[in-house]
C-alpha positions in Angstrom: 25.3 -44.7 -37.8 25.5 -47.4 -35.0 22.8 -50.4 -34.3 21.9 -48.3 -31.3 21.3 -44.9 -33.7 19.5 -47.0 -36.5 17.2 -48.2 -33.7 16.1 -44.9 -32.2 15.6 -43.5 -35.6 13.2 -46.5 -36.4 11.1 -45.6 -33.4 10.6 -41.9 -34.3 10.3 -41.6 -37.8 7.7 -42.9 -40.0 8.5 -44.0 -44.2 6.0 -45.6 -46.6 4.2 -46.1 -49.7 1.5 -43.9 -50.7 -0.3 -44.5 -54.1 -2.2 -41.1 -55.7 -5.1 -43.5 -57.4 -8.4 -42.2 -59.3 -9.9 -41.6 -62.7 -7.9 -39.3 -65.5 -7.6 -35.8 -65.3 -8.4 -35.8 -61.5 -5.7 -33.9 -60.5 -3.3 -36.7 -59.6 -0.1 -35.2 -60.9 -0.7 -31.9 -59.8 -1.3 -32.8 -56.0 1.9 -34.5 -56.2 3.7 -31.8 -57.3 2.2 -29.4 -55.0 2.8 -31.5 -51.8 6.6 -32.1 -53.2 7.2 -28.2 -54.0 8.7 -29.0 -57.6 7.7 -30.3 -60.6 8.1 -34.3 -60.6 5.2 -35.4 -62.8 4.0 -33.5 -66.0 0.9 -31.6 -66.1 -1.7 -30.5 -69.0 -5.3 -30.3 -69.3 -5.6 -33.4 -71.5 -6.3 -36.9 -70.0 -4.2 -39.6 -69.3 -1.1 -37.2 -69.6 0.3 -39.5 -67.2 1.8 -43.2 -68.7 3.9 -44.7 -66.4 4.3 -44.7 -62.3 6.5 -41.9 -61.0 7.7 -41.4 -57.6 7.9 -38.4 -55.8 9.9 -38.5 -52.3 9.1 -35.9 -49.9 11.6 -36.0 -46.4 10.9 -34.3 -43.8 11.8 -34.2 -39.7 8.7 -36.7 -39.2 9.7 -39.0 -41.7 9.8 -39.9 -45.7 6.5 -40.7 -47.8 7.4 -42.0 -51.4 4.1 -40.8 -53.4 3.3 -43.3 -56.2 1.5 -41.1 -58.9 -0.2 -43.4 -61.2 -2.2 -43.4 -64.7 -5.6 -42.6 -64.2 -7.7 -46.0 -64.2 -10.3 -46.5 -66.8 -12.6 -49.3 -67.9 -12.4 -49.0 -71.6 -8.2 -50.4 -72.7 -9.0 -51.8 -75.7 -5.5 -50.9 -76.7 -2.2 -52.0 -75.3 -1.2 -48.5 -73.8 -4.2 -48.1 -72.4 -4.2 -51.7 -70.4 -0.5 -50.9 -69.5 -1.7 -47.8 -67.8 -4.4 -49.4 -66.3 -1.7 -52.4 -65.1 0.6 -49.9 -63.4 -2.3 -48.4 -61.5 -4.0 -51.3 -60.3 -0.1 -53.2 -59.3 0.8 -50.0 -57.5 -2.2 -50.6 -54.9 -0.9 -53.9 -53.8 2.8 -52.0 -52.9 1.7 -49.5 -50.6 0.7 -48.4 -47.1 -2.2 -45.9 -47.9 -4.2 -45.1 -51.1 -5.3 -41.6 -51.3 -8.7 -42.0 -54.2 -8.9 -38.3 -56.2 -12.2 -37.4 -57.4 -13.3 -34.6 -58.6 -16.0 -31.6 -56.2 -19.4 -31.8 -57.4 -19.1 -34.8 -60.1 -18.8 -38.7 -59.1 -18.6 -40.5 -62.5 -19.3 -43.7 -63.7 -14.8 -44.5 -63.6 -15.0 -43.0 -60.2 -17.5 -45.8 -59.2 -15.5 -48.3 -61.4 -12.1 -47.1 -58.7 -14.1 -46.9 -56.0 -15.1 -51.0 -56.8 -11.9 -51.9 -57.4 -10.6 -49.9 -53.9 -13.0 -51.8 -52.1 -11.4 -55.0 -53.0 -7.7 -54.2 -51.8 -6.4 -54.6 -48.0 -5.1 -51.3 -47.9 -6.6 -48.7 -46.2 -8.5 -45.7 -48.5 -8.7 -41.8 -47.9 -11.2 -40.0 -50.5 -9.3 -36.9 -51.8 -12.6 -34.3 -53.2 -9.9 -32.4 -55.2 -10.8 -28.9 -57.2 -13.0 -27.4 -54.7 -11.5 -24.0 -55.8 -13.8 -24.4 -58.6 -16.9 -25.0 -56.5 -17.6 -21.6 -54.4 -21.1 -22.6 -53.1 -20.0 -24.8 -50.4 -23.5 -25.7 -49.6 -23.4 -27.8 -53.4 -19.8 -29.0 -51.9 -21.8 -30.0 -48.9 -24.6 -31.4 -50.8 -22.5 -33.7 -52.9 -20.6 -35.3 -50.0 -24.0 -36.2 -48.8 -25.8 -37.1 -52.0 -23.2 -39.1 -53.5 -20.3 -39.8 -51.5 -20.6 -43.3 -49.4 -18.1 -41.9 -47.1 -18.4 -45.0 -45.2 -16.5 -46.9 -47.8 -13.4 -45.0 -47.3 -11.3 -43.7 -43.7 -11.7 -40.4 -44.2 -12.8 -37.3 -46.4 -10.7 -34.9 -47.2 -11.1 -31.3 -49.4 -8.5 -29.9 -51.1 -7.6 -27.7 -54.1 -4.0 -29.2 -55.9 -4.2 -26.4 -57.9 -3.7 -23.4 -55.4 -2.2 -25.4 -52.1 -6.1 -25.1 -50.1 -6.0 -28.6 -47.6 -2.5 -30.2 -48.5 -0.9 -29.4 -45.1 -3.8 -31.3 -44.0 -3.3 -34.4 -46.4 0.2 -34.7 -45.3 0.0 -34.8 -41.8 -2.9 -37.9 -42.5 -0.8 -39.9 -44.6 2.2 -39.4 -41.8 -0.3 -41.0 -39.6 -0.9 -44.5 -41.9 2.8 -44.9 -42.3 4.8 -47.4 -40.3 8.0 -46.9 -38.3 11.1 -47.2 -40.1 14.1 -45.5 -41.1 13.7 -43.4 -44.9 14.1 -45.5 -48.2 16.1 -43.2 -49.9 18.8 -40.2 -49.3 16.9 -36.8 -47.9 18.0 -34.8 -51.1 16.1 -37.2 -53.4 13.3 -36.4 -54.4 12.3 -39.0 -57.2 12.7 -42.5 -58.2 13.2 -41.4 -62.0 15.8 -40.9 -63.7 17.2 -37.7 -65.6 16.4 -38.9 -69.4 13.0 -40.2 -68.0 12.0 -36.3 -67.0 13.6 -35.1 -69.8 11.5 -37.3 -72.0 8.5 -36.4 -70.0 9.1 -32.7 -70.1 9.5 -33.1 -74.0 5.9 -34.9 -74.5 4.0 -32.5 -71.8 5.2 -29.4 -74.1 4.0 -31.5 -77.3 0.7 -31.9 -75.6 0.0 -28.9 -74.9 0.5 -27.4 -78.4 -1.3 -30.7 -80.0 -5.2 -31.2 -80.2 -7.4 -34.3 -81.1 -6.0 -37.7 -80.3 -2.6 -36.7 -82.0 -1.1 -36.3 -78.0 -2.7 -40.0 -77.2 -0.2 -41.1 -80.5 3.0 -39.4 -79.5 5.6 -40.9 -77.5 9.3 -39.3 -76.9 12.5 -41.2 -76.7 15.5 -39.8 -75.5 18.5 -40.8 -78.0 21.2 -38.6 -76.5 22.2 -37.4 -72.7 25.6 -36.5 -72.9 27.8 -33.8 -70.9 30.5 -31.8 -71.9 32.0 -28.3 -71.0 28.7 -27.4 -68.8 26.4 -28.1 -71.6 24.0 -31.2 -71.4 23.4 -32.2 -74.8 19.7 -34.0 -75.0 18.5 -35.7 -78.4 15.1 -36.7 -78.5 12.9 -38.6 -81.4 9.1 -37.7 -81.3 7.6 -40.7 -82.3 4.4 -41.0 -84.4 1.9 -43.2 -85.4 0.9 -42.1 -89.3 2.7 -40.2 -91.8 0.3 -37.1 -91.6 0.8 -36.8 -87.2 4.6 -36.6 -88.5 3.8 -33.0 -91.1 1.1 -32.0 -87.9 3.9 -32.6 -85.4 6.5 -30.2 -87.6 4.0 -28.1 -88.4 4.9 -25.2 -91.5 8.2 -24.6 -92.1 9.1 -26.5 -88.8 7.1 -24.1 -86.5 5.3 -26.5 -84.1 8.2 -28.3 -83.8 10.5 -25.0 -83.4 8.1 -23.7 -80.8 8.5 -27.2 -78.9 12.4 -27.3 -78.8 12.5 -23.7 -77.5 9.8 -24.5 -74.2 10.9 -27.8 -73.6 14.2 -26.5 -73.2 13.6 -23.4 -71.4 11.8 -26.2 -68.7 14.4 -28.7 -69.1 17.1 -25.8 -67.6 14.7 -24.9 -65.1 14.4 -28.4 -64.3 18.1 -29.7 -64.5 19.5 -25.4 -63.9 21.9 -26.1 -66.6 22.3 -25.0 -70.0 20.6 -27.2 -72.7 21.6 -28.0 -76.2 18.2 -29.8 -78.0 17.9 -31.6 -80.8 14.4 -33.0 -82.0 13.6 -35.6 -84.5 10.0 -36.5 -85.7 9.5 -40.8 -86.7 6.8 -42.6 -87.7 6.4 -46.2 -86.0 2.8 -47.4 -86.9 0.5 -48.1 -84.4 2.8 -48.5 -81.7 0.4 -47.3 -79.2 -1.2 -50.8 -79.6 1.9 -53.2 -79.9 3.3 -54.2 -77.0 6.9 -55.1 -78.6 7.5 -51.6 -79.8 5.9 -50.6 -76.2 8.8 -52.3 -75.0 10.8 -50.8 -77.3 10.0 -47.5 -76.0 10.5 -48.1 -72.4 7.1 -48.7 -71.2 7.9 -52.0 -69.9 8.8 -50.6 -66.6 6.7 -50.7 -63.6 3.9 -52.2 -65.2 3.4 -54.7 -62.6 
């Protein structure tokens, strides 16, 4: 492509940063996913499911937006993990070009004040997102809320949408289009995150671990994958579960190996969706104590990146 070609493109298309910001369990990931039409960012109902930044990269005629989902920012981190979620989120708002702030229809918390506090102080502009309005069929209590407890002044815009069933997306994309500068895309059209193949596959391994785990055991898991390898159209993944006590490790195996069985068998059945390959898994279960709260075995585990 030519001066004159680069040029043109520059002038039509728009590219940019857009950062998916609010309290946990908002509906962060699963807007993301929806607006990218495949699963980028791991889902459950528990929250702070998501730990680290991921990208999601959706190209289109108009242009490229690179979504920044980020860990859902809280005011108690009293332990490491929990202030190097609350790093990533606040160090992705000073790398982007819009900020769309999830919240959730019919309830404005005491952390969705704390966000909205910490929006106000960044020179970005901010689009309110009133996600889950599926779950709100008396619009007149949808209404009511926006009126009641929604400064709508603080923010450019209000937007309803349901992540969860596709209602108001269309209409999200084609406002962030609109805050998004004129350049030429980032990355390559066919890319469609910034992470790489062990980091899903590590992610896909811990959402299926999640979902299957109750209590705090999920907030003391973390997976590391050991083995990505290859060979004669097999991709061979070995992963180590790790754990923070010696009585997670038994829960985490379950009787006879069960839990752990039951794991192997969906993570992989989503990890050849995912990669539409056949999978060889291997799982190990290790205890390293507290590492949710040391920041060298944090490290250790990969959790150094993007933490601003």
């Amino acid at each position: 492509m030519n001066e004159a070609s680069n040029k043109q493109q520059e002038d039509q298309t728009r590219c940019g940063y857009v950062a998916l910001v609010g309290r946990p369990n908002v509906g962060k990931s699963t807007l993301m996913n929806r607006i990218l039409g495949t699963k980028v960012s791991i889902v459950t109902a528990k929250p702070q499911t998501t730990r680290q930044q991921v990208a999601g990269i959706k190209t289109s005629e108009a242009g490229q937006v690179i979504y920044l989902d980020t860990p859902g920012i809280h005011e108690a981190a009293s332990r490491a993990l929990n202030r190097h979620m609350n790093r990533i989120a606040h160090a992705a708002l000073r790398e982007v070009d819009l900020v769309l702030f999830l919240v959730e229809a019919d309830r404005w918390s005491k952390q969705d004040e704390y966000v909205a506090r910490a929006l106000a102080k960044v020179d970005v502009s901010v689009v309110l997102v009133v996600n889950k309005i599926d779950l709100l069929p008396d619009k007149t209590r949808l209404m009511t809320f926006l009126k009641d407890k929604v400064d709508s002044s603080r923010f450019e815009k209000v937007l309803l949408v349901s992540a969860k069933n596709g209602n108001g997306v269309a209409e999200i994309e084609k406002t962030v289009m609109h805050y998004l500068p004129f350049s030429r895309p980032f990355y390559d059209s066919d890319q469609y995150t910034d992470r790489t193949e062990r980091f899903l596959a590590g992610e896909l391994i811990r959402e299926q671990l999640m979902l299957r785990l109750h209590q705090e055991l999920p907030y003391s898991l973390a997976v590391e994958i050991e083995e990505f390898k290859r060979d004669d159209k097999l991709l061979r993944l070995g992963a180590i579960v790790w754990v923070e006590r010696q009585g997670q490790k038994q829960i985490v195996i379950g009787k006879g190996g069960n839990v752990l069985k039951q794991v192997g068998t969906e993570s992989r059945r989503e990890l050849e969706k995912l990669f539409d390959e056949k999978i060889f898994l291997r799982l190990w279960v290790k205890v390293s104590p507290d590492w949710s709260d040391n920041e060298r075995a944090m490290r250790q585990l990969g959790f150094d990146e993007f933490s601003g």
